[in-house]
DRENLO-269344 format. One record per atom (N, C-alpha, C): residue in one letter; atom name; x, y, z. Coordinates in steps of 0.02 Angstrom, whole numbers, plus 50000, padded with zeros to 5 digits. Layout:
BEGIN
{nuvo "a", "CA", {X, Y, Z}}
...
END
This chain:
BEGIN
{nuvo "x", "N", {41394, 48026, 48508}}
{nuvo "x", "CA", {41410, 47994, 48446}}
{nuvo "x", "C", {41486, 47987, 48439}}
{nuvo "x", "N", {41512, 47948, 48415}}
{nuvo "x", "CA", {41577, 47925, 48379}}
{nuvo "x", "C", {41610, 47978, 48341}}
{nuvo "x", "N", {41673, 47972, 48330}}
{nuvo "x", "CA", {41716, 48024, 48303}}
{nuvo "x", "C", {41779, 47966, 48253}}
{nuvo "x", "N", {41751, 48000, 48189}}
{nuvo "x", "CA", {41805, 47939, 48136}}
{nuvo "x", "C", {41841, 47989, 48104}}
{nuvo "x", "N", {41932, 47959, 48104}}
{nuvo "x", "CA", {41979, 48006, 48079}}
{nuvo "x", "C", {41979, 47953, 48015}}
{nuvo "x", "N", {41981, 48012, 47944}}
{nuvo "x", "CA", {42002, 47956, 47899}}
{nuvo "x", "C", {42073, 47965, 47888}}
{nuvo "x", "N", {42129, 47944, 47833}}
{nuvo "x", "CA", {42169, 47942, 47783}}
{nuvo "x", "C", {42178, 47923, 47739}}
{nuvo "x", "N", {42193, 47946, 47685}}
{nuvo "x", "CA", {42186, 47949, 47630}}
{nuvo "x", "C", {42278, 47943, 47619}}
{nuvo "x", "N", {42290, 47868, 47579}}
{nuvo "x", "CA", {42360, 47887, 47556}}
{nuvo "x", "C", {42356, 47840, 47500}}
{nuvo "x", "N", {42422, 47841, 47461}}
{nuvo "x", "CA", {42451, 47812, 47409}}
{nuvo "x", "C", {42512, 47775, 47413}}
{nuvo "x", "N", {42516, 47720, 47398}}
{nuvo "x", "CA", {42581, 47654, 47422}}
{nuvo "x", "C", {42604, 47618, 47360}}
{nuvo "x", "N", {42656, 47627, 47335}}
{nuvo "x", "CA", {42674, 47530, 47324}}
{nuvo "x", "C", {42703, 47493, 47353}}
{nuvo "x", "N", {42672, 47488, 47425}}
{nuvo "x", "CA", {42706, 47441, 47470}}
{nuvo "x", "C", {42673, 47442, 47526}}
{nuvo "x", "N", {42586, 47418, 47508}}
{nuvo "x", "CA", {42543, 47419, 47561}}
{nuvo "x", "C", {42560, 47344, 47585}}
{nuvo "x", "N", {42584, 47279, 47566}}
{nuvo "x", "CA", {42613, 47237, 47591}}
{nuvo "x", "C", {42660, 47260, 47696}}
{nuvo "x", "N", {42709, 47309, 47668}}
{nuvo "x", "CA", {42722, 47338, 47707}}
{nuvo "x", "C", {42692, 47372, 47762}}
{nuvo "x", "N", {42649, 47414, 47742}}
{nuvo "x", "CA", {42591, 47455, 47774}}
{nuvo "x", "C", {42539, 47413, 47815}}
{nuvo "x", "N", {42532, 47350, 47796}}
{nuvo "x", "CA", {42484, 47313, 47837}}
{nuvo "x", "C", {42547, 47270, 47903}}
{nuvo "x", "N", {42588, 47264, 47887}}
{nuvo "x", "CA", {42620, 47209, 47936}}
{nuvo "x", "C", {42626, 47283, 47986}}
{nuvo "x", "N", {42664, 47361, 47963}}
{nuvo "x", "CA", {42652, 47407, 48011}}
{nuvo "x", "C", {42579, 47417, 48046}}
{nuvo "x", "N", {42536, 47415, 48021}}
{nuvo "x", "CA", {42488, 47424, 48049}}
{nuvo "x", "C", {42464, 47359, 48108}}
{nuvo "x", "N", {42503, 47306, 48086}}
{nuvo "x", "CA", {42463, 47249, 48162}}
{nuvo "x", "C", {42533, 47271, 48196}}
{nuvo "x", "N", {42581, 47270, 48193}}
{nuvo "x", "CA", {42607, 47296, 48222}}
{nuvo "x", "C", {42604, 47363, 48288}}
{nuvo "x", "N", {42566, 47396, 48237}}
{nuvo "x", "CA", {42543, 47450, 48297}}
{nuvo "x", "C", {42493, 47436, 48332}}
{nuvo "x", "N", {42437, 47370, 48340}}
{nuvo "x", "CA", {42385, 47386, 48360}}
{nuvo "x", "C", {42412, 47330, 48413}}
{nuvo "x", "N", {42470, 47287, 48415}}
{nuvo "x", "CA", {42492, 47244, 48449}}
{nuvo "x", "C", {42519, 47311, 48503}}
{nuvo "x", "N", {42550, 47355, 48481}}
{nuvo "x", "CA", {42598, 47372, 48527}}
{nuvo "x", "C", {42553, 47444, 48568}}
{nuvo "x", "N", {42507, 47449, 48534}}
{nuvo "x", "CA", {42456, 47524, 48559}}
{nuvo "x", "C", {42369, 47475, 48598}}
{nuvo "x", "N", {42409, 47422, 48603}}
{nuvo "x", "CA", {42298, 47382, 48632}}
{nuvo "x", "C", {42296, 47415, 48683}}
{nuvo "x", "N", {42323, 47420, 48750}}
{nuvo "x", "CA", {42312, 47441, 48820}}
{nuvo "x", "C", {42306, 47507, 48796}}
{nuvo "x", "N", {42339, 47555, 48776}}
{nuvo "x", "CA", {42330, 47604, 48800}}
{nuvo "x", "C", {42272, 47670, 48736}}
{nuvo "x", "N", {42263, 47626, 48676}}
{nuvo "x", "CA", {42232, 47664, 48622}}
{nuvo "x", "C", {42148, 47667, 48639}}
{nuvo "x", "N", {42124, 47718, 48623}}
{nuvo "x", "CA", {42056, 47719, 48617}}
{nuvo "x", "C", {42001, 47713, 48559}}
{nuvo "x", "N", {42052, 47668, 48518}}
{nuvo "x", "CA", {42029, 47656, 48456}}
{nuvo "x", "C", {41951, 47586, 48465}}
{nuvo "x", "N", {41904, 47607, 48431}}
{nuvo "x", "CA", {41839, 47569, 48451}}
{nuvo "x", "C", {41865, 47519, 48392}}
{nuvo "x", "N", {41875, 47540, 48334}}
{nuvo "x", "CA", {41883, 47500, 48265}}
{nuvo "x", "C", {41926, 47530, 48222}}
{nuvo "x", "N", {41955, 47489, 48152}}
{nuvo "x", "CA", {41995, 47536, 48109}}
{nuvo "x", "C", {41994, 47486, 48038}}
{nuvo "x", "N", {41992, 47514, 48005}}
{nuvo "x", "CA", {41971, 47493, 47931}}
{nuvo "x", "C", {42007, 47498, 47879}}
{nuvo "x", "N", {42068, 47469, 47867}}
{nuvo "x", "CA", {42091, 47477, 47803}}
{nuvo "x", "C", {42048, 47452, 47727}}
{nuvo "x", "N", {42044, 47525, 47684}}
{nuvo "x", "CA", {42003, 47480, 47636}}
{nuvo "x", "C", {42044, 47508, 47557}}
{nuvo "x", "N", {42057, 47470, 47500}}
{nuvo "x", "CA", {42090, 47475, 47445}}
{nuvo "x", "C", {42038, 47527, 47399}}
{nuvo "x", "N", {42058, 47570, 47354}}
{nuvo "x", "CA", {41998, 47589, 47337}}
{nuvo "x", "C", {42001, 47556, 47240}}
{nuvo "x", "N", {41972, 47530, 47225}}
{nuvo "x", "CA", {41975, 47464, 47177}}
{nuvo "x", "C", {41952, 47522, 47108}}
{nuvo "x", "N", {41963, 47569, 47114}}
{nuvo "x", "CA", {41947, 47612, 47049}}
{nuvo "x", "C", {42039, 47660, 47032}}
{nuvo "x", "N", {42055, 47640, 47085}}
{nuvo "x", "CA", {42123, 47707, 47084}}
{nuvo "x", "C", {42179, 47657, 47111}}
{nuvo "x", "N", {42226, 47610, 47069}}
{nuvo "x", "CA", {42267, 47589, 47093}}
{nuvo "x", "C", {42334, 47630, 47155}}
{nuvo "x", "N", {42340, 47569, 47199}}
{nuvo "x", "CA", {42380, 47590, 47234}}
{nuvo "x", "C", {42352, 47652, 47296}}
{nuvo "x", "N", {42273, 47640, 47288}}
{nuvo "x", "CA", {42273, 47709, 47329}}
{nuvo "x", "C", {42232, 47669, 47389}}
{nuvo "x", "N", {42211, 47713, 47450}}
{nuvo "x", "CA", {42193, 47661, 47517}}
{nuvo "x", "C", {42167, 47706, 47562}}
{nuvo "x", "N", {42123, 47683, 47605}}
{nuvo "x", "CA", {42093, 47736, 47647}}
{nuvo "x", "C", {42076, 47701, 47709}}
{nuvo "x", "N", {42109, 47714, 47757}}
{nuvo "x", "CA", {42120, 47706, 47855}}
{nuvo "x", "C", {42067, 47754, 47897}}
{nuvo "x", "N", {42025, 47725, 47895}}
{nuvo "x", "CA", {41981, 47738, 47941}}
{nuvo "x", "C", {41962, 47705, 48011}}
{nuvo "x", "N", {41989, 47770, 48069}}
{nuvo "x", "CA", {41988, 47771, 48130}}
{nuvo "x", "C", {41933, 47769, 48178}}
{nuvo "x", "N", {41897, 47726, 48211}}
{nuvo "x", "CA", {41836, 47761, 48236}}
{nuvo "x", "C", {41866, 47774, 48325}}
{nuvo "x", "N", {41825, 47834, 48364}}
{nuvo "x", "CA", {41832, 47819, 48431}}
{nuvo "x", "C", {41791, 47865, 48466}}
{nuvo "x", "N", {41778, 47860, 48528}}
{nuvo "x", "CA", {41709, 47880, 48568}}
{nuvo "x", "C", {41701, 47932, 48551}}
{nuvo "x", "N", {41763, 48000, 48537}}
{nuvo "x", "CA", {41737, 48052, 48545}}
{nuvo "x", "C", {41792, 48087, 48514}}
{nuvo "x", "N", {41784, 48158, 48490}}
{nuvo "x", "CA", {41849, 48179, 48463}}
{nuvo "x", "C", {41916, 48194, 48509}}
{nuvo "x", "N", {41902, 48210, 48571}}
{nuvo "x", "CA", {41944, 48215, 48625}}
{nuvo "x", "C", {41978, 48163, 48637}}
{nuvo "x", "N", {41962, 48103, 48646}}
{nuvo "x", "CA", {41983, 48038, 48645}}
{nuvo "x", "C", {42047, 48042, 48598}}
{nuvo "x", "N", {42012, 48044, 48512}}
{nuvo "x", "CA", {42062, 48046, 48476}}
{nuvo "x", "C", {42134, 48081, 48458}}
{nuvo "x", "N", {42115, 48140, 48500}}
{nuvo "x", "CA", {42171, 48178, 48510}}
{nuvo "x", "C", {42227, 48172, 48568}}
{nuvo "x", "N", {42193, 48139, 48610}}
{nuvo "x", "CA", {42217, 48122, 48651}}
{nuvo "x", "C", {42266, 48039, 48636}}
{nuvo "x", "N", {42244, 47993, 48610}}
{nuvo "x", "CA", {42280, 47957, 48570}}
{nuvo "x", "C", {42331, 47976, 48518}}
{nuvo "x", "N", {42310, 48025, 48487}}
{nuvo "x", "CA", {42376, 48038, 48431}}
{nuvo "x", "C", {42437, 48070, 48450}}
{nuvo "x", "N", {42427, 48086, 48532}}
{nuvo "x", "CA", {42506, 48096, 48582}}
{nuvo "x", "C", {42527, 48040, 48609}}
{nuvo "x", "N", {42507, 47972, 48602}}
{nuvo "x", "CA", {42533, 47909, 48612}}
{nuvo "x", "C", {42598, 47902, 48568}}
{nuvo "x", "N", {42659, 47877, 48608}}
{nuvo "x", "CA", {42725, 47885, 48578}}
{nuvo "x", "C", {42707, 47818, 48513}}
{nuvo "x", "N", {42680, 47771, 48529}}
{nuvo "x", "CA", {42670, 47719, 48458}}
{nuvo "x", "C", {42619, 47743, 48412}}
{nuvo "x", "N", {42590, 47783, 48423}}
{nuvo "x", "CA", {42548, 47825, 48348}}
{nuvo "x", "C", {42564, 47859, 48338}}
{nuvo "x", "N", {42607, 47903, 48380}}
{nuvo "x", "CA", {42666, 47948, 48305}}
{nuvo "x", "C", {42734, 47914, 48287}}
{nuvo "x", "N", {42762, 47848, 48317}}
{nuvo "x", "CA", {42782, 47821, 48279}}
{nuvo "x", "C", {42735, 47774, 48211}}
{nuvo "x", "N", {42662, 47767, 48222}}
{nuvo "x", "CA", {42649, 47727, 48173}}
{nuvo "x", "C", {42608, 47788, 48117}}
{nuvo "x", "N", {42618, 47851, 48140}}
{nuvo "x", "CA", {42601, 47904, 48096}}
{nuvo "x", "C", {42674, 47914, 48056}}
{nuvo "x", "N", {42741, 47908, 48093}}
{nuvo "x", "CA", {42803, 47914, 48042}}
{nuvo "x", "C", {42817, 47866, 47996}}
{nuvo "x", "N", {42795, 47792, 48004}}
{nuvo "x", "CA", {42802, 47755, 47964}}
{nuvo "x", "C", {42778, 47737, 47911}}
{nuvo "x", "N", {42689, 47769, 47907}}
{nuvo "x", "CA", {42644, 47772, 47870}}
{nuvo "x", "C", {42684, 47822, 47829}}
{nuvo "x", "N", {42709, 47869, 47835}}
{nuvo "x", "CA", {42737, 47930, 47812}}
{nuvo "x", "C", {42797, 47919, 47772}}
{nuvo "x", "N", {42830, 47867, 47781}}
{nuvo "x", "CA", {42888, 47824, 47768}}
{nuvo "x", "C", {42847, 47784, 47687}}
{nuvo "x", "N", {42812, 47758, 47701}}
{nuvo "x", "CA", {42784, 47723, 47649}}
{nuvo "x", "C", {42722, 47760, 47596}}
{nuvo "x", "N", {42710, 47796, 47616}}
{nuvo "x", "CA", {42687, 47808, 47557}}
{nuvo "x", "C", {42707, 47866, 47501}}
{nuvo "x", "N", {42688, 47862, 47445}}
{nuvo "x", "CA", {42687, 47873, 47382}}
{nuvo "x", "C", {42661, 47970, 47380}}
{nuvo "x", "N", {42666, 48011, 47404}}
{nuvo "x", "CA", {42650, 48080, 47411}}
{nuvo "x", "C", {42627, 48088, 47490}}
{nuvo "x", "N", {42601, 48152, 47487}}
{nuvo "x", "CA", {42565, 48148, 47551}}
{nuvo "x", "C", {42506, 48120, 47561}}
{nuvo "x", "N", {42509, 48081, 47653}}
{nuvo "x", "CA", {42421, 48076, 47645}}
{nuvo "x", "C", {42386, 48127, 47668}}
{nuvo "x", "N", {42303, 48101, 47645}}
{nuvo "x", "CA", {42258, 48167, 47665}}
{nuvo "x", "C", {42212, 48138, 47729}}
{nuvo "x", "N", {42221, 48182, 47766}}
{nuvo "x", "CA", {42171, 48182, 47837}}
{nuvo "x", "C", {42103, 48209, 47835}}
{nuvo "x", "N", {42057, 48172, 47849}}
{nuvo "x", "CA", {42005, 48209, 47888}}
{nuvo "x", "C", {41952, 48187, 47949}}
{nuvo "x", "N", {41935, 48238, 47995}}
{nuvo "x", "CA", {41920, 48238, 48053}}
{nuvo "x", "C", {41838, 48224, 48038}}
{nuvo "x", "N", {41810, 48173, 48062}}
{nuvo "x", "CA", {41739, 48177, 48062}}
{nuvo "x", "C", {41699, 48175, 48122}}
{nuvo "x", "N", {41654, 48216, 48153}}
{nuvo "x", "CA", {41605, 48188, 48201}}
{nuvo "x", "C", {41544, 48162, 48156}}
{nuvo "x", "N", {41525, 48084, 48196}}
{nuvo "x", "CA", {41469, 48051, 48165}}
{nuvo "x", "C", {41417, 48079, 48195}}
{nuvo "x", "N", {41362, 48097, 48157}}
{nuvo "x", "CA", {41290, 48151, 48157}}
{nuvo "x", "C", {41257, 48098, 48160}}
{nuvo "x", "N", {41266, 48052, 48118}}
{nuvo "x", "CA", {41198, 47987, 48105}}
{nuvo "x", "C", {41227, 47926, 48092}}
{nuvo "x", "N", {41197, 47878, 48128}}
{nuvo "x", "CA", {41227, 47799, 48109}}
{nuvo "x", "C", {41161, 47751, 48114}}
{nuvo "x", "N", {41159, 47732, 48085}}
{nuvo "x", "CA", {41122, 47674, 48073}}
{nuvo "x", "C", {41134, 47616, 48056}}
{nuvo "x", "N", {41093, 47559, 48067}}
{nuvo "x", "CA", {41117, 47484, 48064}}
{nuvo "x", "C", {41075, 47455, 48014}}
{nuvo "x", "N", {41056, 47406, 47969}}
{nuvo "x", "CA", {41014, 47368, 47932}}
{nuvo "x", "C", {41036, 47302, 47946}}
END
């Protein structure tokens, strides 16, 4: 099964945060093990946003987050937002399709 890292942060300047983010996926394609990634707004809590990572396995993912362009695109995320963000590590147990 799949292994999805989320984050959880706060911006006023997700404008910003998105041009970093193609940014990184331009400059991390060859070498990331990222399957998919999801920026989504959360429409009840202004200004707040949640980055969700998916990839084969949790090893994988750790192994990506020593890629020199994802901890630069982990400092810049860090740069922009509004407090700290919040991490968490998930292994997927169950997935299903409809």
């Amino acid at each position: 099964m799949a292994f999805i890292q989320t984050i959880e942060f706060r911006t006023s300047r997700i404008d910003d945060f998105l041009e970093l983010a193609k940014k990184h996926e331009l400059d991390n394609a060859s070498a990331s093990s990222v399957t998919r990634a999801l920026t989504t707004v959360d429409l009840d809590n202004s200004d707040t946003y949640m980055l969700m990572v998916e990839f084969p396995s949790h090893e994988e993912a750790m192994s990506n987050s020593e890629l020199p362009s994802t901890q630069a695109f982990a400092a810049g995320l860090g740069e922009l937002c509004d407090g700290e963000p919040s991490f968490h590590n998930l292994d997927v147990i169950l997935e299903q399709e409809f």
